[in-house]
C-alpha positions as CSV (number, residue, x, y, z in Angstrom):
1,X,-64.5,-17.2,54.5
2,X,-65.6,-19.7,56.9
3,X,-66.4,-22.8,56.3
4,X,-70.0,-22.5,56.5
5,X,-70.2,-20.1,54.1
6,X,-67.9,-21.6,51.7
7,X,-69.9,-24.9,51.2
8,X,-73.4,-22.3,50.7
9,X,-71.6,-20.4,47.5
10,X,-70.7,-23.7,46.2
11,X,-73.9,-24.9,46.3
12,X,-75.1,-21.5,44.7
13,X,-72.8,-22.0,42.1
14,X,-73.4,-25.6,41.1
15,X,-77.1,-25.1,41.2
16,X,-77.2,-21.9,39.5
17,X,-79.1,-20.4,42.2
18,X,-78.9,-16.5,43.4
19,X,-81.4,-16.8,46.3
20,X,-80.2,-17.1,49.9
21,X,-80.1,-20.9,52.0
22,X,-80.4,-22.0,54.8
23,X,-78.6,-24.9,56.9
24,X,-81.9,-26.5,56.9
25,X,-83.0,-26.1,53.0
26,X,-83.6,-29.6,51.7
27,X,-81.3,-30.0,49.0
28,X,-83.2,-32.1,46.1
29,X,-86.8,-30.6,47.2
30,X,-86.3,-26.7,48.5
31,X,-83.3,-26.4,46.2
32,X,-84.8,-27.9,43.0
33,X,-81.3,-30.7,42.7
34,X,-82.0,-33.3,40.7
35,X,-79.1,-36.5,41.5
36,X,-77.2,-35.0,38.4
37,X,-76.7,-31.6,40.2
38,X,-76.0,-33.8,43.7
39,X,-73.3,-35.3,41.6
40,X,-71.8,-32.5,40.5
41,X,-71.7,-30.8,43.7
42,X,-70.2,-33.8,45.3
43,X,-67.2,-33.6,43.2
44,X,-67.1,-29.9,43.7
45,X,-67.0,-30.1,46.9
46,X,-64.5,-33.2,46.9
47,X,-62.2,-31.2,45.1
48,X,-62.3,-28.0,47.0
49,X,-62.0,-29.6,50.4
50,X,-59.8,-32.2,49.1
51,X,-61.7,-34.8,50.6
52,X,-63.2,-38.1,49.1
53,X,-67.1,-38.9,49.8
54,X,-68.3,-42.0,49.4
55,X,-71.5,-43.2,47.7
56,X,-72.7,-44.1,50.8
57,X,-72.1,-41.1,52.6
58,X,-73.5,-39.3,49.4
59,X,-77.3,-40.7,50.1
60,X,-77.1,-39.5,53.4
61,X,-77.2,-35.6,52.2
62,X,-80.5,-34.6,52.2
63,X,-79.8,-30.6,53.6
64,X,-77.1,-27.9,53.5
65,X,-76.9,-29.1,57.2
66,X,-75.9,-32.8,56.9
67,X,-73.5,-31.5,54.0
68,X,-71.5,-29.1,56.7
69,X,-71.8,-31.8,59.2
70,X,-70.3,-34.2,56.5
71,X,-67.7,-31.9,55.5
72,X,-66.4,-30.7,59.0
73,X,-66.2,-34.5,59.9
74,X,-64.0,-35.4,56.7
75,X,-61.3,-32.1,57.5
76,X,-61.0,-33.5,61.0
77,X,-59.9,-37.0,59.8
């Protein structure tokens, strides 16, 4: 599974959803996530890449997009 399509079943999955997304969806407004659910799928996604995102970094996800982007960036380091 690549990594792509990893991140999109986790967001599935934490926000109980069964419809496809796209790279573009807006997280909080197409997806319905309200900043509990962006919590949650922060920490999933922490602990399934191993990686650590800061608060910071956190505010700056706003679609599936900038969370790939986000995530690719953290492997690399």
């Amino acid at each position: 599974m690549d990594l792509k399509t990893k991140i999109k079943k986790i967001i599935l999955n934490c926000l109980s959803l069964k419809k496809k997304i796209s790279d573009h969806s807006c997280i909080k407004n197409d997806l319905k996530a309200d900043s509990l659910d962006m919590i949650e799928l922060i920490m999933s996604i922490e602990e399934n890449f191993n990686i650590n995102i800061k608060d910071k970094e956190a505010e700056n996800i706003t679609t599936v997009y900038s969370l790939i982007n986000l995530v690719k960036k953290k492997i690399k380091k």
